[in-house]
C-alpha positions as a LaTeX table, in Angstrom:
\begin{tabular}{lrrr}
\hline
Residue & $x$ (\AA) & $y$ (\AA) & $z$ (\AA) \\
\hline
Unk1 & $-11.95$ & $-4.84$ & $-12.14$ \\
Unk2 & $-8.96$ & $-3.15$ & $-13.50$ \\
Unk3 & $-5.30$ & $-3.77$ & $-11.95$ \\
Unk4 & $-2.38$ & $-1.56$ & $-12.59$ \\
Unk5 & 0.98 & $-2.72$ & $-12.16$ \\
Unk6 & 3.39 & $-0.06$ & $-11.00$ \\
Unk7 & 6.74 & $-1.77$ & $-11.23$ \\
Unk8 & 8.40 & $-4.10$ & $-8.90$ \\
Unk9 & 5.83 & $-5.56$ & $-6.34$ \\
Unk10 & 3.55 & $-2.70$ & $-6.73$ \\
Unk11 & $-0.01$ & $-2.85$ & $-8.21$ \\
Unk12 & $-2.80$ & $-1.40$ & $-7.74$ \\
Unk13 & $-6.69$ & $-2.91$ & $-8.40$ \\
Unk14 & $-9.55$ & $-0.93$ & $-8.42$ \\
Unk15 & $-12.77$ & $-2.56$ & $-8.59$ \\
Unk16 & $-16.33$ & $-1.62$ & $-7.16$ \\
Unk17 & $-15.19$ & 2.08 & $-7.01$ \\
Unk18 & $-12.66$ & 0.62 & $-4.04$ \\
Unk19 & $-8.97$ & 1.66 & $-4.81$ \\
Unk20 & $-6.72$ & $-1.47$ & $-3.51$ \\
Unk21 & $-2.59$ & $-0.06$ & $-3.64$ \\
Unk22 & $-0.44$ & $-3.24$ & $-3.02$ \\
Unk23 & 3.21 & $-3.11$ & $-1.89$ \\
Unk24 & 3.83 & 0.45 & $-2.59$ \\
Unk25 & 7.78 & 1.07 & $-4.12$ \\
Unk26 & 7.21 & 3.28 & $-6.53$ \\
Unk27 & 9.56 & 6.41 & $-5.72$ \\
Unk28 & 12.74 & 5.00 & $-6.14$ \\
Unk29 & 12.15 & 2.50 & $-8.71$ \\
Unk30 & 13.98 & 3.63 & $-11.69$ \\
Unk31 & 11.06 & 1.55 & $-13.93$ \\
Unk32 & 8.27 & 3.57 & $-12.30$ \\
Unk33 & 9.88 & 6.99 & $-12.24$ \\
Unk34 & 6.86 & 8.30 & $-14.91$ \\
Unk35 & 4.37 & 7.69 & $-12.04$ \\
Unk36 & 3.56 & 9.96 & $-9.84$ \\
Unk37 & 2.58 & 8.93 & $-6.60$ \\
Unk38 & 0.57 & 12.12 & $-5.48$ \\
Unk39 & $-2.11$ & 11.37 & $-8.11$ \\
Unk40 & $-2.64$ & 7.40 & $-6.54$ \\
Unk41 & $-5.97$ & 6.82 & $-5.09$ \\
Unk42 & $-5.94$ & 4.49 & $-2.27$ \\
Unk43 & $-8.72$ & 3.30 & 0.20 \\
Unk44 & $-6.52$ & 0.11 & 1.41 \\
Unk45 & $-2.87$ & $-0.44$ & 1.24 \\
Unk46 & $-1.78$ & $-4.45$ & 1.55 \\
Unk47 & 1.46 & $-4.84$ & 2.69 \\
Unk48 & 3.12 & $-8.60$ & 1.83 \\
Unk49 & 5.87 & $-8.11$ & 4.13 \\
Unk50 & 8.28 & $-5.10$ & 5.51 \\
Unk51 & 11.14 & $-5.01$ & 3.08 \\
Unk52 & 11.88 & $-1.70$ & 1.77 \\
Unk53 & 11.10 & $-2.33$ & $-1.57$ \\
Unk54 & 7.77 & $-3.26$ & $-0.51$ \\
Unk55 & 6.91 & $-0.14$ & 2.15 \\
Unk56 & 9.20 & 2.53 & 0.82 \\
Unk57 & 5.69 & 5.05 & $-0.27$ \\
Unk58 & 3.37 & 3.63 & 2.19 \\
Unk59 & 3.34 & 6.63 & 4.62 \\
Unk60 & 3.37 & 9.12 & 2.07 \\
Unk61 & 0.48 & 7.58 & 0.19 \\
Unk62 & $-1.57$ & 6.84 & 3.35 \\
Unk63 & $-1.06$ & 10.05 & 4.81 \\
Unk64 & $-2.51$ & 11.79 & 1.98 \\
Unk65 & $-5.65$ & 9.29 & 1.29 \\
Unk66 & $-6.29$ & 8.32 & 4.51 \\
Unk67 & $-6.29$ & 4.34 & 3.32 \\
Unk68 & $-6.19$ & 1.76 & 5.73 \\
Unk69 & $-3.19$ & $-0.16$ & 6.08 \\
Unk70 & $-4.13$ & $-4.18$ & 5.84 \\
Unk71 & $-1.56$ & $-6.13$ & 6.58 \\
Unk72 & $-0.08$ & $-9.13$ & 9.30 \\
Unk73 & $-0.51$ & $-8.06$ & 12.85 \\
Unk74 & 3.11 & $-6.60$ & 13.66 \\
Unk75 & 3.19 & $-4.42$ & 10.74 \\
Unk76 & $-0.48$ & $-3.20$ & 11.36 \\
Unk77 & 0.50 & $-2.35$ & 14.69 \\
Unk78 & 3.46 & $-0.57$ & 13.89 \\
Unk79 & 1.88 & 1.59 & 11.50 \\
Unk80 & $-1.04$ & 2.10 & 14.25 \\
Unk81 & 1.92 & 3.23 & 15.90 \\
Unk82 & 2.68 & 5.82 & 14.02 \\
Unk83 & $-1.04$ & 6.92 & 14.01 \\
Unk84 & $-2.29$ & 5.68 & 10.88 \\
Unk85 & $-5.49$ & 3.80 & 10.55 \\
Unk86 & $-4.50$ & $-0.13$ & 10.21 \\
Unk87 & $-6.59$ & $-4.05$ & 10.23 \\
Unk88 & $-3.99$ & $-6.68$ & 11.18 \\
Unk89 & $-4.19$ & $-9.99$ & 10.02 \\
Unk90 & $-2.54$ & $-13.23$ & 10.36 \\
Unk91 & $-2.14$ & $-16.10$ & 8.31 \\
Unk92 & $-5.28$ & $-17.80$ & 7.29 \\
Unk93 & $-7.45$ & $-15.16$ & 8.97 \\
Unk94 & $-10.25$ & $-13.08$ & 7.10 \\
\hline
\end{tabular}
């Protein structure tokens, strides 16, 4: 297992050839402006919560990789709303 951190709330863990991207803000985070977001590999993107600094590159990323977007049921669903591939969960689910 090897886990990145990217600055902020952002981190990303790769382990079993899966790539795990966690609360992407990585674009306008002065700290993480050496890190380009174009060359992250993501299969699944966990969302904490919906705060900017916690979303801000999640379309952009998921767009381009085609990672599903894990998170609690009202974001999953709004980003299934947009057309992107989501699993919601809820607190103390699996």
């Amino acid at each position: 297992m090897k886990i990145t951190y990217y600055g902020h709330a952002s981190l990303g863990i790769k382990v079993g050839g899966m790539n795990v991207l966690v609360d992407p803000f990585i674009t306008a985070n002065p700290l993480a402006a050496h890190i380009n977001i174009e060359t992250l590999e993501a299969d699944y993107i966990l969302i904490t919560h919906a705060h900017g600094d916690h979303v801000l590159d999640v379309e952009s990323i998921a767009t381009r990789t085609g990672a599903v977007i894990v998170s609690n049921a009202e974001i999953a669903a709004y980003y299934a709303n947009k057309g992107f591939t989501s699993h919601p969960m809820n607190h103390g689910g699996s």
